[in-house]
N, CA, C and O of each residue as an XYZ file, in Angstrom:
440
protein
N       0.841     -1.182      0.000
C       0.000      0.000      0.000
C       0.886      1.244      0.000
O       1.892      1.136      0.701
N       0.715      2.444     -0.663
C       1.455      3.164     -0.941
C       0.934      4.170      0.399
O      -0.247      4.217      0.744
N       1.744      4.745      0.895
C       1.088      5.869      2.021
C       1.091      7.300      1.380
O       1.897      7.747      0.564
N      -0.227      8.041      2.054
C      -0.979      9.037      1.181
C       0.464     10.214      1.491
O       1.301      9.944      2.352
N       0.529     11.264      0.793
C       1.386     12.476      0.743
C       1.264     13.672      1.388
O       0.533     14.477      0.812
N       1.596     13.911      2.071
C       1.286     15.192      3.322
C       1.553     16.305      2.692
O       0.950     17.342      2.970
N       2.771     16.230      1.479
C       3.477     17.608      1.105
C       4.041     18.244      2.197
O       4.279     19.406      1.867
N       4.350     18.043      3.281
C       4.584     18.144      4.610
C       6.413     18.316      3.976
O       6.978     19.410      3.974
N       6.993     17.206      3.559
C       8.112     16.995      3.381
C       9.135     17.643      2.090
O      10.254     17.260      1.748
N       8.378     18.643      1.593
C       8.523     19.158      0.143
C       8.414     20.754      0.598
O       8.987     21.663     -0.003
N       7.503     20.942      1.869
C       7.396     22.498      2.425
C       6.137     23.169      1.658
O       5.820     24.318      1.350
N       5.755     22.285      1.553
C       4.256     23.050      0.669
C       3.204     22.778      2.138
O       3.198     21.999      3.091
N       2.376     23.919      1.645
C       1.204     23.567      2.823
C       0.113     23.593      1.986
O      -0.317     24.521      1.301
N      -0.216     22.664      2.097
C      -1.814     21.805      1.301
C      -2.996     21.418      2.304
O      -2.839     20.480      3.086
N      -3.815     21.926      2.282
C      -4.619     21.180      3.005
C      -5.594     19.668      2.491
O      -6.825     19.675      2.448
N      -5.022     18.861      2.257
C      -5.439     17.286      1.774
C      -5.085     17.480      0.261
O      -3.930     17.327     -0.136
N      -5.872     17.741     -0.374
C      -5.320     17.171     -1.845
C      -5.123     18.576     -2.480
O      -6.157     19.235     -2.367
N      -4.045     19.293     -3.162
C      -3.985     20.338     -3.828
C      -5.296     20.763     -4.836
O      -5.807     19.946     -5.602
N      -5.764     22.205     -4.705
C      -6.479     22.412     -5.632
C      -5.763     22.937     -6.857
O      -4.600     23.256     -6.611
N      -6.129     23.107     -8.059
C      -5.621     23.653     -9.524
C      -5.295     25.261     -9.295
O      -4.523     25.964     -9.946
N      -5.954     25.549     -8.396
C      -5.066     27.017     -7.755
C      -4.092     27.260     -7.513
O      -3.306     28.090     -7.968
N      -3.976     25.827     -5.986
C      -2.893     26.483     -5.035
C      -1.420     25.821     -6.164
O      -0.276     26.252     -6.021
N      -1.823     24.660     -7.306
C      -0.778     24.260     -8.019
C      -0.352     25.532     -9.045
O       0.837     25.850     -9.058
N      -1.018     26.046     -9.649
C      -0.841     27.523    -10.071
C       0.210     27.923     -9.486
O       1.374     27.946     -9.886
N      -0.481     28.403     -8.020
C       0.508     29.426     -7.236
C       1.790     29.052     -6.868
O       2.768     29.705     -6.502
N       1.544     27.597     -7.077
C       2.872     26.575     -6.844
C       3.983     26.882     -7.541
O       5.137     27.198     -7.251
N       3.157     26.661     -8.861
C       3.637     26.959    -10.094
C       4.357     27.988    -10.375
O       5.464     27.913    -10.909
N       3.678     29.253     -9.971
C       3.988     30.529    -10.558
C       5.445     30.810     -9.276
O       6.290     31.686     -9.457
N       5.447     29.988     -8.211
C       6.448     30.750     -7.513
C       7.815     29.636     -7.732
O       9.017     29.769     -7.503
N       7.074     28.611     -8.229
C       9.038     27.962     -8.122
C       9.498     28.660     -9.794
O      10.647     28.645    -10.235
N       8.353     29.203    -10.478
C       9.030     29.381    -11.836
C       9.558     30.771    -11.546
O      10.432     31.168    -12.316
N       9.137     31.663    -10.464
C      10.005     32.631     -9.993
C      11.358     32.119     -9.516
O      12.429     32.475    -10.007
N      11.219     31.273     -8.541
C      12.758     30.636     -8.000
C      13.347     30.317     -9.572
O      13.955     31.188    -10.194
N      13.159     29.322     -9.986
C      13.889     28.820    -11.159
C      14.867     30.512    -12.159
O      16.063     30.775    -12.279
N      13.718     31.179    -12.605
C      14.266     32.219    -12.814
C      15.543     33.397    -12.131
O      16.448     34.036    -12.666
N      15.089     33.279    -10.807
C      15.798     34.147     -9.941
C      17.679     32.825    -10.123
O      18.713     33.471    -10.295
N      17.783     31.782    -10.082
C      18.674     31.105     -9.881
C      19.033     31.366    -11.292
O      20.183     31.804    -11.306
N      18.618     31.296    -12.299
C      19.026     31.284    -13.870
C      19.426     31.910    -13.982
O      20.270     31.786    -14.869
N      19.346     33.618    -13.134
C      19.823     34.725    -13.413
C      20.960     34.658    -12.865
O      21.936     35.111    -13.462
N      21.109     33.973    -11.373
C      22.457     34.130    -10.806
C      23.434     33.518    -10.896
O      24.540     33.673    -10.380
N      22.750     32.253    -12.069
C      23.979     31.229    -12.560
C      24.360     31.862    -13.609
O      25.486     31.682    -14.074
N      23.604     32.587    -14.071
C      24.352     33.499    -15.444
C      25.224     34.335    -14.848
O      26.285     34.609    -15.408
N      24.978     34.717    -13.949
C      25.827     36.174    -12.956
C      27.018     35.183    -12.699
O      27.961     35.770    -13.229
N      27.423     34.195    -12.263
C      28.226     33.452    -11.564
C      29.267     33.113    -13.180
O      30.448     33.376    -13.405
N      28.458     32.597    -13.855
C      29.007     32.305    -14.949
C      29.528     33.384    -15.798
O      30.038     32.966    -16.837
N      29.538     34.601    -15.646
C      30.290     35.703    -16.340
C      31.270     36.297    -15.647
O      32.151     36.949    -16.208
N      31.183     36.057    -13.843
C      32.502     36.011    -13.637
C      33.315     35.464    -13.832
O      34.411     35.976    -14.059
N      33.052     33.954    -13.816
C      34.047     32.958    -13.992
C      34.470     33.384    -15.959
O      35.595     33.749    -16.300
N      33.881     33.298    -16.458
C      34.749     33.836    -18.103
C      35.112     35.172    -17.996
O      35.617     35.658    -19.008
N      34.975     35.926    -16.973
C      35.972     37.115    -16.774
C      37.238     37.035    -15.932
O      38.200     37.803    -15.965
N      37.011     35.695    -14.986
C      37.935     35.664    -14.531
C      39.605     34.414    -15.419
O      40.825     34.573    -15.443
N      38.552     33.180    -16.036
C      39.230     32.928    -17.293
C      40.017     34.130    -18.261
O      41.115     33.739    -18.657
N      39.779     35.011    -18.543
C      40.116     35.996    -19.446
C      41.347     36.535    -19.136
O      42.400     36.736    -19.741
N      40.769     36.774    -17.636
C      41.943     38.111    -16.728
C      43.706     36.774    -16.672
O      44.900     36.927    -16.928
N      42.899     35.692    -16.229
C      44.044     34.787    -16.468
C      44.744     34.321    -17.291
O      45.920     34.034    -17.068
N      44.019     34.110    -18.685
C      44.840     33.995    -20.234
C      45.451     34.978    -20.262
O      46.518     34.856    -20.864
N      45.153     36.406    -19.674
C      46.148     37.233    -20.242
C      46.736     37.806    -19.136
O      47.244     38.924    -19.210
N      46.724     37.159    -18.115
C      48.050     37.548    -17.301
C      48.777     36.411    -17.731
O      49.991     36.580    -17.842
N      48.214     35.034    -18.059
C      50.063     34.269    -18.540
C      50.393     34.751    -20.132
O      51.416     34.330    -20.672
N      49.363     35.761    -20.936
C      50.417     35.903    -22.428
C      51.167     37.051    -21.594
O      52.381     36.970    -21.782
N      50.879     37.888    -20.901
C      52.045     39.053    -19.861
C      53.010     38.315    -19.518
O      54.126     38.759    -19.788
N      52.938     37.106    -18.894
C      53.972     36.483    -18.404
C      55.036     36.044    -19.081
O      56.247     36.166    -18.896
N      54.165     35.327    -20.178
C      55.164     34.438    -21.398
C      56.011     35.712    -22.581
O      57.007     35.483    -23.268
N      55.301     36.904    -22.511
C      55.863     38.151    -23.175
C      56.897     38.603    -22.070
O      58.058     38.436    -22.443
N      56.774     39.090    -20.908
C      57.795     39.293    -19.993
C      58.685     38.037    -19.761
O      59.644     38.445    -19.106
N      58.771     37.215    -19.901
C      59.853     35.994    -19.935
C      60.454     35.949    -21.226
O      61.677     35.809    -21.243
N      59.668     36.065    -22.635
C      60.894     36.273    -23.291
C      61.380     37.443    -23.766
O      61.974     37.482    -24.843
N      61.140     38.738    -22.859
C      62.040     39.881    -22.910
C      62.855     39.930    -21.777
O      63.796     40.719    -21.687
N      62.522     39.070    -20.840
C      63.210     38.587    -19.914
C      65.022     37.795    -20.290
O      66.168     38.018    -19.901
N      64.365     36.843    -21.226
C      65.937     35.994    -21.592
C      66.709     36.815    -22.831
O      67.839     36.562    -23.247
N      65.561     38.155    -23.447
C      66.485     38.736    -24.512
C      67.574     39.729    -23.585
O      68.794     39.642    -23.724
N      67.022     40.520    -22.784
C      67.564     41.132    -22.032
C      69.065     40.587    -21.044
O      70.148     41.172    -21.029
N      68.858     39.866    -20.612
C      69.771     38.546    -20.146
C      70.926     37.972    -21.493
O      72.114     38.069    -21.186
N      70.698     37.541    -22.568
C      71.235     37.480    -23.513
C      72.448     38.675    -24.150
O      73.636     38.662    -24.472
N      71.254     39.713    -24.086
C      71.879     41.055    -24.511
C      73.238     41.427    -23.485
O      74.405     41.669    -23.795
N      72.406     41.348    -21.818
C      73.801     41.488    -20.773
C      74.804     40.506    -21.195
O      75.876     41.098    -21.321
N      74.901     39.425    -21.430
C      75.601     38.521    -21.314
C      76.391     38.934    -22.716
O      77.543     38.567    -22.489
N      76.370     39.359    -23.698
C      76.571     39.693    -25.013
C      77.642     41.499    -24.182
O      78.818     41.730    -24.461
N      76.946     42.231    -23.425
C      77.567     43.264    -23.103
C      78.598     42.926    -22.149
O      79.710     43.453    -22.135
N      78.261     42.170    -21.477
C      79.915     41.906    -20.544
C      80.984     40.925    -20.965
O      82.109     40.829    -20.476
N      80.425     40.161    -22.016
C      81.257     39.556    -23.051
C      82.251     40.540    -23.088
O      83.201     40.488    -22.307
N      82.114     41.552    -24.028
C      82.652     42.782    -24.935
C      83.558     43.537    -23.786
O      84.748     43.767    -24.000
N      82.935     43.899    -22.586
C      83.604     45.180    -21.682
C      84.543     44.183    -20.979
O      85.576     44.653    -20.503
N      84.316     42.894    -20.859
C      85.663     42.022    -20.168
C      86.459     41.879    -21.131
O      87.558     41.567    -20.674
N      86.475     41.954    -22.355
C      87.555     41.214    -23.702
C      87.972     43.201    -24.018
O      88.637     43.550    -24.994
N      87.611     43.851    -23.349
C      88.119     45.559    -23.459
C      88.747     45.513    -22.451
O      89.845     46.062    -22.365
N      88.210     44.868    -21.488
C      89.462     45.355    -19.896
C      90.743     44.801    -20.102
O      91.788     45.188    -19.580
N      90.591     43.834    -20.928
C      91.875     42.818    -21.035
C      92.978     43.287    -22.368
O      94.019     42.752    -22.747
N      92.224     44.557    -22.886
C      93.189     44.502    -23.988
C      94.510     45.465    -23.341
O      94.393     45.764    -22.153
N      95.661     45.920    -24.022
C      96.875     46.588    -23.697
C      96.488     48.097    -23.268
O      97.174     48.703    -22.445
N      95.242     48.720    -23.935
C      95.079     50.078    -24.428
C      94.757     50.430    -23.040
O      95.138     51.443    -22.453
N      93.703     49.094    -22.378
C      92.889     49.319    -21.212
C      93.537     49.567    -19.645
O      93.181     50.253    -18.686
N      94.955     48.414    -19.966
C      95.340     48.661    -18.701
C      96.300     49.131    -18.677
O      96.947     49.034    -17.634
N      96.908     49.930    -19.915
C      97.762     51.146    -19.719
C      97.128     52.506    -19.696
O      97.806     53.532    -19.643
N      95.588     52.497    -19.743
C      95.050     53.724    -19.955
C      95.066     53.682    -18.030
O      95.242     54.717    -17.387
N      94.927     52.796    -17.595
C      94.784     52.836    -15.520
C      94.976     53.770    -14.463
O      94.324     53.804    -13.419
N      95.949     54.559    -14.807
C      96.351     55.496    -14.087
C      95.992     57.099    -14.819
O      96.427     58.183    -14.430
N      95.069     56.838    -15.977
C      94.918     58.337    -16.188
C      93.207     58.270    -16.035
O      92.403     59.187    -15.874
N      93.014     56.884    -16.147
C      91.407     56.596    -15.607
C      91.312     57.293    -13.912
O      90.335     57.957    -13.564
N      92.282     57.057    -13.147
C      92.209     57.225    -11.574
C      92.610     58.756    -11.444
O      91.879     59.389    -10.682
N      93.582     59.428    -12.015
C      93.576     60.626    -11.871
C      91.834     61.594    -12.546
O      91.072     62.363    -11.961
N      91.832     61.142    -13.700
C      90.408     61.760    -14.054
C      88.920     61.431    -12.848
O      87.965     62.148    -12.551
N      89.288     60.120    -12.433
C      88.291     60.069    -11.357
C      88.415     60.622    -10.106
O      87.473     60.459     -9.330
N      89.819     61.525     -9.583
C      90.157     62.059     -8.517
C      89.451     63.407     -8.756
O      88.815     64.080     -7.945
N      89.755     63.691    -10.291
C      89.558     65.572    -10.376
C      87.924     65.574    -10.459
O      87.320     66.546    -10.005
N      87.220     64.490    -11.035
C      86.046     64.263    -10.644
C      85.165     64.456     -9.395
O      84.088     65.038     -9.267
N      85.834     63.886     -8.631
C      85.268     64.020     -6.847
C      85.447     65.329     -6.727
O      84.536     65.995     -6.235
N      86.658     65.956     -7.154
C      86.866     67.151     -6.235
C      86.176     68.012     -6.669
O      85.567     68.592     -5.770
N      85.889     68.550     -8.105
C      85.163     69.009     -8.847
C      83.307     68.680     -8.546
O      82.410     69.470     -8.839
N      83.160     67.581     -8.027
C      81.612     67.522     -7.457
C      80.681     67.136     -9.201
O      79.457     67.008     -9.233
């Protein structure tokens, strides 16, 4: 035997068997709920593809700053190449002592 339905357990208040009204009114308010949630899963769902967005393009920032990152790095490494193979030549470390006097009259001069 199947036992009769209170609606008790669903939060509806019926008094014995629903009339075609109160299912109406039933009606008309979960299709308000349904709506009100549709709206806020849409709301929920446009942050999240705004927040997808903000993240694709903080890693193309990233992956653009990393490889101006290793050009830059490259480039140093290319510049101290050059100014160490200059310190080492004859011109450089016989120029030494007129490098240190020019940097004395420097200081004093301000």
């Amino acid at each position: 035997m199947v036992p009769h339905r209170t609606h008790d357990s669903d939060g509806l208040k019926f008094a014995g068997e629903p009339t075609v009204d109160e299912l109406l009114d039933l009606l008309e308010r979960l299709d308000a709920e349904f709506e009100a949630q549709r709206l806020r899963l849409m709301q929920v769902l446009e942050w999240f593809e705004m927040a997808v967005t903000e993240q694709v393009a903080a890693e193309r920032r990233g992956d653009e700053l990393a490889g101006r990152l290793a050009a830059a790095e490259e480039q140093l490494g290319r510049v101290t190449a050059e100014l160490t193979a200059l310190e080492h030549t004859k011109l450089f470390r016989a120029a030494r002592p007129v490098r240190r006097v020019y940097a004395r009259v420097r200081r004093v001069r301000g």
